[in-house]
N, CA, C and O atoms as a GROMACS GRO file, in nm:
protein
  360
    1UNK      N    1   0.080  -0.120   0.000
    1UNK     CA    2   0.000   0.000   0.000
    1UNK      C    3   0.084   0.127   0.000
    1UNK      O    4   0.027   0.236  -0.008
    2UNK      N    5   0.206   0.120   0.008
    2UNK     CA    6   0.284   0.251   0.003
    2UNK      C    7   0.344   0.283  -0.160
    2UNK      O    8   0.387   0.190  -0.229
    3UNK      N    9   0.342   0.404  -0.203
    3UNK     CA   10   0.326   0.442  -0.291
    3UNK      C   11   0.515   0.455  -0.389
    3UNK      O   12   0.560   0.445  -0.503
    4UNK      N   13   0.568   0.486  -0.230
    4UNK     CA   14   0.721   0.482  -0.312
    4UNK      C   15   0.807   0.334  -0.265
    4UNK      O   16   0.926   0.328  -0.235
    5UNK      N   17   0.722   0.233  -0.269
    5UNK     CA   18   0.721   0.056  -0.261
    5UNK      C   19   0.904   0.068  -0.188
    5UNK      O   20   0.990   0.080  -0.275
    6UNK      N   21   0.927   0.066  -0.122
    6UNK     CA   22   1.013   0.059  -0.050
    6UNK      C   23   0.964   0.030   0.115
    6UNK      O   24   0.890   0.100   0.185
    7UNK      N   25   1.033  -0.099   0.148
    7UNK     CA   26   0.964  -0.161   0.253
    7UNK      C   27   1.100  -0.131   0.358
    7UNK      O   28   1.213  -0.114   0.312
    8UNK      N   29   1.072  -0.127   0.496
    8UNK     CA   30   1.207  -0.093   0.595
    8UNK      C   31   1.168  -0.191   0.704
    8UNK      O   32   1.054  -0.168   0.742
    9UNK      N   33   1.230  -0.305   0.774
    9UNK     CA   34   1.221  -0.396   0.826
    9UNK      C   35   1.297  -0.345   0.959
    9UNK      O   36   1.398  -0.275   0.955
   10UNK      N   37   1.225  -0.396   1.092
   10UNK     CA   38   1.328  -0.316   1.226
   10UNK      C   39   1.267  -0.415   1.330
   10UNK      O   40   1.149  -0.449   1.344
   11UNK      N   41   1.362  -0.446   1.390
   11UNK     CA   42   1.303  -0.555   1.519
   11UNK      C   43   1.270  -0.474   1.610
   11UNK      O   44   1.334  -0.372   1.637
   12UNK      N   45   1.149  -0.518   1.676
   12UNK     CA   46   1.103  -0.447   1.848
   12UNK      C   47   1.114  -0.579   1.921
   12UNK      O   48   1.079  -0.691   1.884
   13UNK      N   49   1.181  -0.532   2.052
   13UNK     CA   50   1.272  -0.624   2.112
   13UNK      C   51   1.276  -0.535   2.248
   13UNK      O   52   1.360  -0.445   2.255
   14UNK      N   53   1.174  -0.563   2.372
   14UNK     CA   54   1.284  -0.514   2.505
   14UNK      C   55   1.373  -0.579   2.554
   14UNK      O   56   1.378  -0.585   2.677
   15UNK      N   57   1.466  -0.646   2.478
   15UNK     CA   58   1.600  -0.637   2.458
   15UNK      C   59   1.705  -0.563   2.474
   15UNK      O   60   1.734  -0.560   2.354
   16UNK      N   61   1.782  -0.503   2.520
   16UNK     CA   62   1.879  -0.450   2.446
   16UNK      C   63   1.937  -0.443   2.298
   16UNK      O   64   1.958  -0.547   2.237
   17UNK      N   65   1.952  -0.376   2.268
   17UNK     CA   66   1.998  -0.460   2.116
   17UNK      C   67   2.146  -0.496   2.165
   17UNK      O   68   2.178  -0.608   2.127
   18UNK      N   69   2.249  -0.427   2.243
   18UNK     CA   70   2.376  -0.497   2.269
   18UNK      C   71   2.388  -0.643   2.287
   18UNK      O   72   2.488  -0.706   2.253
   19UNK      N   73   2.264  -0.704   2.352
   19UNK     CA   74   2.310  -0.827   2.409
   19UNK      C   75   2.141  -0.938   2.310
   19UNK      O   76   2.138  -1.061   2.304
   20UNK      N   77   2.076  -0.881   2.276
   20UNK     CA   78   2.022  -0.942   2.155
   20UNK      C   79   2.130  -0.995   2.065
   20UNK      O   80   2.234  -0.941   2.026
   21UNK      N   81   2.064  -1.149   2.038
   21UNK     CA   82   2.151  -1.215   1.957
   21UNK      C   83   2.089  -1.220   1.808
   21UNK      O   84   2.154  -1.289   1.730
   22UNK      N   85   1.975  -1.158   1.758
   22UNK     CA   86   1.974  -1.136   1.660
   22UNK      C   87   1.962  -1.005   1.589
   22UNK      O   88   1.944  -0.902   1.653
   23UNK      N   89   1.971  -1.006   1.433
   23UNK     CA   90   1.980  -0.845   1.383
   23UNK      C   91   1.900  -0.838   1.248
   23UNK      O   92   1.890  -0.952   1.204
   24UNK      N   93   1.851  -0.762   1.180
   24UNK     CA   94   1.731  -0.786   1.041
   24UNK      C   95   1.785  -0.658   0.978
   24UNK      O   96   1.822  -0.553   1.031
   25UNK      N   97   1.779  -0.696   0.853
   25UNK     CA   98   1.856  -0.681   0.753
   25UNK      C   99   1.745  -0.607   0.691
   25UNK      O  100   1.654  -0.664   0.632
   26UNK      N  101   1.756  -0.423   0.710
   26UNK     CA  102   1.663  -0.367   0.677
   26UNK      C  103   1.561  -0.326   0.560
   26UNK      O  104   1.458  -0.259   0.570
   27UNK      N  105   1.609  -0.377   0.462
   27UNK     CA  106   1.592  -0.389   0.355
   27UNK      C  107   1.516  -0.525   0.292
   27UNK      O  108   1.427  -0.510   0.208
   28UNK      N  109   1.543  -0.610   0.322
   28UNK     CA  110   1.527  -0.761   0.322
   28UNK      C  111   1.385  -0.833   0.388
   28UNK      O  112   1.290  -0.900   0.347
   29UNK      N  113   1.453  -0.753   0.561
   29UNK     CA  114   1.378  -0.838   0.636
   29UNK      C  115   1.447  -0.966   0.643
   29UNK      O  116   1.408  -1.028   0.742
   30UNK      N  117   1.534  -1.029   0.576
   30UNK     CA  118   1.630  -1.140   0.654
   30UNK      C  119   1.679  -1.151   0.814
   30UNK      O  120   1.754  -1.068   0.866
   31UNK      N  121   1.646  -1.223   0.855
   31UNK     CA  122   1.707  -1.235   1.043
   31UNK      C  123   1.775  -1.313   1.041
   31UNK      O  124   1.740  -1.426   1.007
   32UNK      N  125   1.909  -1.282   1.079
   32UNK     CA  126   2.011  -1.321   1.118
   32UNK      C  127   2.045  -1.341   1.242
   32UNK      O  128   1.980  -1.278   1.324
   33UNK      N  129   2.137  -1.418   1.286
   33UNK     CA  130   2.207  -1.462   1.442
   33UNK      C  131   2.320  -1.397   1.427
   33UNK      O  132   2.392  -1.416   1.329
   34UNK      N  133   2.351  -1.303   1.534
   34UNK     CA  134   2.453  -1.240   1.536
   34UNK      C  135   2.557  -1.278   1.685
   34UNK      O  136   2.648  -1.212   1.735
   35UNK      N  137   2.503  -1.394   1.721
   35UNK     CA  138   2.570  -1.427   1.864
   35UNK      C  139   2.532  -1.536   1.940
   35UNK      O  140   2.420  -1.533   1.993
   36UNK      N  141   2.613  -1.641   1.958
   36UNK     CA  142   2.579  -1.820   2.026
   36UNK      C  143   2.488  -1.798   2.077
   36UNK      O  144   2.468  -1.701   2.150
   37UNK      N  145   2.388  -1.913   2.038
   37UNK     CA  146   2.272  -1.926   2.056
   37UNK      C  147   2.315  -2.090   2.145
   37UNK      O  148   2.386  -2.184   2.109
   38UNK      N  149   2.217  -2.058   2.303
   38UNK     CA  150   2.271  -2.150   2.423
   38UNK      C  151   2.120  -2.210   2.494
   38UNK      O  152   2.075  -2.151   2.593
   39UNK      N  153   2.046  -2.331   2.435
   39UNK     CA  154   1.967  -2.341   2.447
   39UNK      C  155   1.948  -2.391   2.596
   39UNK      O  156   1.835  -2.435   2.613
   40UNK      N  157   2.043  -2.397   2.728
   40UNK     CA  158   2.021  -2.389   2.850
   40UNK      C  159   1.984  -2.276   2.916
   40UNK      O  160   1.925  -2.265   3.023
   41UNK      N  161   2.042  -2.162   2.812
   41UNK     CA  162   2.049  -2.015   2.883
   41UNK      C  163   1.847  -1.988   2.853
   41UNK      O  164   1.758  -1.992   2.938
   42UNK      N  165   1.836  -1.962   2.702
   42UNK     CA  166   1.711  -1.932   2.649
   42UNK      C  167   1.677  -2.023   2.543
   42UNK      O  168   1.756  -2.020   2.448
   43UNK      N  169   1.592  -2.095   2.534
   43UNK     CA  170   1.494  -2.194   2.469
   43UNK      C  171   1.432  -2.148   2.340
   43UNK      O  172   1.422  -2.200   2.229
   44UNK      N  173   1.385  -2.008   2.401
   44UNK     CA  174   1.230  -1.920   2.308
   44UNK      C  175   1.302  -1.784   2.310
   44UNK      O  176   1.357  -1.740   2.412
   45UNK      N  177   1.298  -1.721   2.195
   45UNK     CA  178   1.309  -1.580   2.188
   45UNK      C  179   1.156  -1.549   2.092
   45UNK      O  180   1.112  -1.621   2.002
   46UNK      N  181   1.089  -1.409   2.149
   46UNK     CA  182   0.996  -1.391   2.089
   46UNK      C  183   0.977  -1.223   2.061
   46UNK      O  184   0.957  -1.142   2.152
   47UNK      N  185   0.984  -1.203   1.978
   47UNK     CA  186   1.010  -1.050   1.937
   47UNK      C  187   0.897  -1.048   1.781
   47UNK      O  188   0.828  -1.124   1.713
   48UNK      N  189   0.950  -0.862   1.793
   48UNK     CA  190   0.823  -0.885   1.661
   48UNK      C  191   0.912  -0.780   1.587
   48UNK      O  192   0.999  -0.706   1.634
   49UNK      N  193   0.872  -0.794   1.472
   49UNK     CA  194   0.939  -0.715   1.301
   49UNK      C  195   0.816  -0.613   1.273
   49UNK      O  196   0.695  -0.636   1.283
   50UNK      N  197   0.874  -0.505   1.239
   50UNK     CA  198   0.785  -0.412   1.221
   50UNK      C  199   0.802  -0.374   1.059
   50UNK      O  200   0.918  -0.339   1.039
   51UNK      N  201   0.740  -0.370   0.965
   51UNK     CA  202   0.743  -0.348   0.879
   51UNK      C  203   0.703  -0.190   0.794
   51UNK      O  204   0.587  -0.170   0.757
   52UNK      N  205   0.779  -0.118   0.777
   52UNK     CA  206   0.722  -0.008   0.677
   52UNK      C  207   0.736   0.100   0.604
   52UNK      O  208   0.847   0.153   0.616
   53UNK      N  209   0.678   0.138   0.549
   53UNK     CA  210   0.729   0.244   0.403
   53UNK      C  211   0.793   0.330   0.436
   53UNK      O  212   0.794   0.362   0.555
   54UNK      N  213   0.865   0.392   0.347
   54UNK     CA  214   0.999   0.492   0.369
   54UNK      C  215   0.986   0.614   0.466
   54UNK      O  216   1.081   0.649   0.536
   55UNK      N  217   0.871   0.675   0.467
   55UNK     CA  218   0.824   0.767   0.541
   55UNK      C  219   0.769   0.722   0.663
   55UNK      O  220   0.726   0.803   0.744
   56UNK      N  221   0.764   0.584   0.686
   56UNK     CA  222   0.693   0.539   0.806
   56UNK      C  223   0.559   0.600   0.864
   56UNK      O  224   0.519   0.605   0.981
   57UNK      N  225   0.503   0.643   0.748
   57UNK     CA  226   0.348   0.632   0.764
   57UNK      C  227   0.246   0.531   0.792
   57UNK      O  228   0.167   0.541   0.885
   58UNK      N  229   0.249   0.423   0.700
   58UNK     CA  230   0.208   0.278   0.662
   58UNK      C  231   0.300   0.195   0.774
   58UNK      O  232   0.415   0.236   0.792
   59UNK      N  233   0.267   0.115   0.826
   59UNK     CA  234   0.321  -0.010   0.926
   59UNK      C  235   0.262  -0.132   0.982
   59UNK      O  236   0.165  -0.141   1.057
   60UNK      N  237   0.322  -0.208   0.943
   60UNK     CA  238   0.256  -0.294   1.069
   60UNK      C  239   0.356  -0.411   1.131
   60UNK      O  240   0.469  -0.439   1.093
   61UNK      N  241   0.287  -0.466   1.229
   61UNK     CA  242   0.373  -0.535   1.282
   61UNK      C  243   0.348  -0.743   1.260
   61UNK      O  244   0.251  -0.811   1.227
   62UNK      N  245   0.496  -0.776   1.302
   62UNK     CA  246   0.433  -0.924   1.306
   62UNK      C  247   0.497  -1.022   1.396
   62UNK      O  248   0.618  -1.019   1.372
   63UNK      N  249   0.468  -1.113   1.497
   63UNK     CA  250   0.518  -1.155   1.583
   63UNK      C  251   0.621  -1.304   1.541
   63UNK      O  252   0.573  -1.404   1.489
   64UNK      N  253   0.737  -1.292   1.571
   64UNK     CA  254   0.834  -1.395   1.528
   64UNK      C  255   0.825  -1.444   1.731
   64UNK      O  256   0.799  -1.392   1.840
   65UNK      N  257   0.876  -1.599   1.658
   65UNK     CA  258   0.881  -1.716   1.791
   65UNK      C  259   1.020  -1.757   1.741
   65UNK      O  260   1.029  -1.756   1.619
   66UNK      N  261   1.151  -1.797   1.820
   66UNK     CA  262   1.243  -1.873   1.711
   66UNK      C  263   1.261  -1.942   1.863
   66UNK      O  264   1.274  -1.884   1.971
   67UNK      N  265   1.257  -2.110   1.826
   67UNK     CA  266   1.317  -2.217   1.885
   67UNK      C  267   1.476  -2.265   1.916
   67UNK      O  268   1.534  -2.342   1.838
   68UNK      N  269   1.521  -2.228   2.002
   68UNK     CA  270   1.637  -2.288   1.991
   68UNK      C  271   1.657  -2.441   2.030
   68UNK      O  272   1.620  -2.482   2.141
   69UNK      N  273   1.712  -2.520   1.942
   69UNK     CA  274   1.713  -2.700   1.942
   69UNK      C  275   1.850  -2.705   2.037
   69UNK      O  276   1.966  -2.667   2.016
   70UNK      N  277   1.780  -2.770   2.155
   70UNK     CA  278   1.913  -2.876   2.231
   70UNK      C  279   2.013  -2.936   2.153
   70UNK      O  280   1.972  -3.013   2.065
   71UNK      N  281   2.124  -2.921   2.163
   71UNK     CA  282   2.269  -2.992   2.121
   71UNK      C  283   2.350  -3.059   2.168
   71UNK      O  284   2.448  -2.986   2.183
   72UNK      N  285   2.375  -3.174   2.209
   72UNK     CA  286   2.511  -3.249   2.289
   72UNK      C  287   2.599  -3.118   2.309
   72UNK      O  288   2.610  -3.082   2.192
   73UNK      N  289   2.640  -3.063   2.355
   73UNK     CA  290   2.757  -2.983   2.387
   73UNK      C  291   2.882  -3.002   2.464
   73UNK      O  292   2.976  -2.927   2.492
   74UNK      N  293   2.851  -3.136   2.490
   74UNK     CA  294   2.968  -3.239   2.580
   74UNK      C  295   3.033  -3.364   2.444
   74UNK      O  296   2.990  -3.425   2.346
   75UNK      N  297   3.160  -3.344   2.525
   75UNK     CA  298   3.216  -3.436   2.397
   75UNK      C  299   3.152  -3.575   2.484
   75UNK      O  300   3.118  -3.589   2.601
   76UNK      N  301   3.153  -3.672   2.365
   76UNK     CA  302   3.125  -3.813   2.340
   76UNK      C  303   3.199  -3.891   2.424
   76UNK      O  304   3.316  -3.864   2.398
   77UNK      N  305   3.191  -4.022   2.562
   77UNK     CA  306   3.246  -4.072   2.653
   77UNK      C  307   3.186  -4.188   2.603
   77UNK      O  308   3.068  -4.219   2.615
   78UNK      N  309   3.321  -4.283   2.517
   78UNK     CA  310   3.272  -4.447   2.478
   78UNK      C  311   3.374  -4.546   2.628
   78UNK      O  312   3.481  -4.541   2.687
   79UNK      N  313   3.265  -4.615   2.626
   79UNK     CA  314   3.381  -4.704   2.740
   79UNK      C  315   3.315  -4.804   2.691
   79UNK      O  316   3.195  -4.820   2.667
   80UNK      N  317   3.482  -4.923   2.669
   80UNK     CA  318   3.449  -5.031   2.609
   80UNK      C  319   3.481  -5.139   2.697
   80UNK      O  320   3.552  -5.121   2.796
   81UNK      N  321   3.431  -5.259   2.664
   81UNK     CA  322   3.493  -5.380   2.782
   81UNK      C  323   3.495  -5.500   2.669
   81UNK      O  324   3.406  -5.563   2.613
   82UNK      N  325   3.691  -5.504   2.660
   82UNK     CA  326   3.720  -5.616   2.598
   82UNK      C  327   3.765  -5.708   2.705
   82UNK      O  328   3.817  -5.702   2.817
   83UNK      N  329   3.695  -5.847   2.568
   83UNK     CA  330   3.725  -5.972   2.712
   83UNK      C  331   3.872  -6.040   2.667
   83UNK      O  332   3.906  -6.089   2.559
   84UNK      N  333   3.915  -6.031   2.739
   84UNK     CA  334   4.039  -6.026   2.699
   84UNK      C  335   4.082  -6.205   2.653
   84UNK      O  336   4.175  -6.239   2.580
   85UNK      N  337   4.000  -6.281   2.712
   85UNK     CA  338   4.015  -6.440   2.701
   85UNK      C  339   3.903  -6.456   2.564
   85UNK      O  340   3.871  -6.570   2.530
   86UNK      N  341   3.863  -6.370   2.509
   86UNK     CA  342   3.806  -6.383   2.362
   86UNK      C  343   3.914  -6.448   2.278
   86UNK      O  344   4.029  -6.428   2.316
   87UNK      N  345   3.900  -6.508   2.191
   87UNK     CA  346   4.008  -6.481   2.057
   87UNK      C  347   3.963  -6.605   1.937
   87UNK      O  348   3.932  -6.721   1.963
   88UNK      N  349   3.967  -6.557   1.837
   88UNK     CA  350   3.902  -6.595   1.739
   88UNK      C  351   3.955  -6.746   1.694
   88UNK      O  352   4.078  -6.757   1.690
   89UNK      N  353   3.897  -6.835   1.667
   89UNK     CA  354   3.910  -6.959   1.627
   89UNK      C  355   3.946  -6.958   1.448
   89UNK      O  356   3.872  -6.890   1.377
   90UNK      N  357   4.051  -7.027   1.391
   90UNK     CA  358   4.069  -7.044   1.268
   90UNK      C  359   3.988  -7.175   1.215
   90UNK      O  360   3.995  -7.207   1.096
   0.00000   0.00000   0.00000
């Protein structure tokens, strides 16, 4: 609906933006991660993108959810038990 079609993308976030780990690419609207994402620390981030024309007359908003997925973050512990009186028959 805006007339000089140029769209401006801006996160609302009571966040900080310093310590917000993500950033949107004003032009785009692409969201990016700009900083380790620690799914013990925060699980759910929920913020919203505001969308609108160059003059920021026209706007609206839209609510983003982003999941962060659990990861092993511990290295891998194999413990094996050889029998030592095994041994292969010819």
């Amino acid at each position: 609906d805006c007339s000089d079609r140029v769209i401006l993308y801006s996160l609302i976030t009571d966040q900080p933006f310093d310590v917000f780990p993500f950033e949107i690419e004003r032009f785009t609207g692409a969201i990016f991660v700009k900083s380790t994402l620690d799914f013990e620390k925060v699980s759910t981030y929920r913020f919203s993108v505001k969308a609108s024309n160059l003059d920021q007359i026209t706007s609206n908003f839209v609510p983003v959810r982003i999941d962060v997925i659990d990861v092993n973050d511990n290295s891998p512990l194999i413990q094996m038990n050889l029998l030592n009186e095994y041994k292969a028959t010819n």
